[in-house]
N, C-alpha and C positions, 0 to 999 in steps of 0.2 A: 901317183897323185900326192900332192902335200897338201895338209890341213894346216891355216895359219888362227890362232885363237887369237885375240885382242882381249886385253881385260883392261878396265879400267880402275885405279886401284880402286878401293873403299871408301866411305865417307872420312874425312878428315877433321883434328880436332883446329877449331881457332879459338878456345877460351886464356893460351897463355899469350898474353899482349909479347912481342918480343921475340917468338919462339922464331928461329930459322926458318924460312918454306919450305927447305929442304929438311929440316929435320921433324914437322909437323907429324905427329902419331894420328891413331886411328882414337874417332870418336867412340861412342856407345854404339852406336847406329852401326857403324863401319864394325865394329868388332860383332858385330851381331850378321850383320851379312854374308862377311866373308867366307865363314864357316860353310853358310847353305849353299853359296856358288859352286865351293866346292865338292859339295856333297852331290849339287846338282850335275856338276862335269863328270864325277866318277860313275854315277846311276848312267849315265849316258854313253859312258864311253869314250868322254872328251878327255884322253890321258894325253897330258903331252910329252914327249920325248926331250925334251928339251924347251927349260926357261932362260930365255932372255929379259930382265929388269932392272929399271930404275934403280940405284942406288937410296932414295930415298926413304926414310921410313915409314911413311903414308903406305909404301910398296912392298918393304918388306916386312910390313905388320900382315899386308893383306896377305901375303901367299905363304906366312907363316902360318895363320888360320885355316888355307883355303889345302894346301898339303898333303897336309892326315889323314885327307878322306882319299887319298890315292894309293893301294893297295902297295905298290912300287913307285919309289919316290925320284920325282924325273931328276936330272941334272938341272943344276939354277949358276946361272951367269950373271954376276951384277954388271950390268955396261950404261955409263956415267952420258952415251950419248942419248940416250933416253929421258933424260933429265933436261926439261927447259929445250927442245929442240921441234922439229915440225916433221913433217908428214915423209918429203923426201929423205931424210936424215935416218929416217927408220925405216923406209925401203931398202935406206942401204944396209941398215943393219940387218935386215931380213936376208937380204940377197947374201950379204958373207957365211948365211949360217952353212953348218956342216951338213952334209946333201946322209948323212947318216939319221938325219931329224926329220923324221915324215911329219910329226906332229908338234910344232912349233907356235910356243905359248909368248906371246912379249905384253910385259904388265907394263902398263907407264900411267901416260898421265892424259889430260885435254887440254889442249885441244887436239894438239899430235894425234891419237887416238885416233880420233873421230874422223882427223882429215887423212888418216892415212885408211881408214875404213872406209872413207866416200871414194879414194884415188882408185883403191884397188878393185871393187866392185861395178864388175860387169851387168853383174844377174841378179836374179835370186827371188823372193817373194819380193814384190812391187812395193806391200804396205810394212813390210821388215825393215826395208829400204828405205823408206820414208821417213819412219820412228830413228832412224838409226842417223840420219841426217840432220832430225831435226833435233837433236839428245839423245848421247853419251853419256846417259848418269854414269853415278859413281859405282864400282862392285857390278857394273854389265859387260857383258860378254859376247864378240861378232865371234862365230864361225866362218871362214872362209876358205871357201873349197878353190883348189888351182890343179887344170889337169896337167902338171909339168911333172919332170923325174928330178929337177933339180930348183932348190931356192935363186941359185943364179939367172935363172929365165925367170922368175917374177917380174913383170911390168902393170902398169895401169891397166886398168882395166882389163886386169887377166883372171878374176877370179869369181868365183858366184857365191851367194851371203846361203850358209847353210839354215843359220840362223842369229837371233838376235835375242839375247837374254836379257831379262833386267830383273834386281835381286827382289824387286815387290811383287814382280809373277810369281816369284816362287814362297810368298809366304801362300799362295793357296794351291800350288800343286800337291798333288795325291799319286803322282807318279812317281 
């Protein structure tokens, strides 16, 4: 089996008129987030073996924050195809990953994201599904379960939505 995680990164700042897109940091909001995601993947058991992300800083603020709460600190990849790119473009990036990564984390951005979570989802809860189609906030999280032995056999529609996070659920979980 391979677990493929999706994160989108965190809220982002737009208060400096000028700033790069690519180089845009993480707001109040987004630094306050990220932290709990992470907190929440490790309570659960969502460790990944390996990060694939965005070079950008909106991305690497998030999973700077989101990290620490990971007892063993996965391997992180920054791949620039992530940035500014769609849905097929990151299947392929999925597909080259190393078949040693049962648990594969790729942080980016939306719309990519989203349409590469609507592409790959076969399954899964019906109303997960729905929320997840119709908003990819920013700091949320697709679980996507794929019964293959290797990331090379990933296609459409091969995988079932484990689940679907979003970081305002978890200001009231107690779990």
């Amino acid at each position: 089996m391979r677990r493929l995680m999706l994160l989108r990164h965190a809220k982002s700042d737009w208060s400096a008129p000028g700033t790069r897109d690519q180089d845009r940091p993480l707001s109040a909001r987004g630094r306050e987030a990220a932290p709990k995601m992470g907190s929440y993947m490790a309570r659960h058991g969502l460790v990944p073996d390996l990060v694939i992300a965005s070079p950008a800083t909106r991305v690497t603020e998030t999973l700077a924050l989101m990290l620490p709460a990971f007892a063993k600190q996965p391997k992180t990849m920054p791949d620039a195809r992530i940035y500014e790119t769609d849905a097929e473009e990151l299947l392929k990036v999925i597909t080259e990953a190393p078949r040693s990564a049962h648990n594969l984390l790729l942080a980016g951005h939306n719309p990519s994201i989203s349409d590469l979570a609507s592409l790959l989802m076969a399954s899964g809860d019906v109303d997960a599904r729905q929320r997840l189609i119709e908003k990819f906030p920013t700091a949320a999280l697709a679980v996507i379960d794929f019964p293959l032995d290797d990331w090379s056999k990933i296609h459409p529609k091969s995988g079932r939505l484990d689940r679907f996070v979003l970081p305002k659920a978890l200001d009231s979980e107690t779990a």
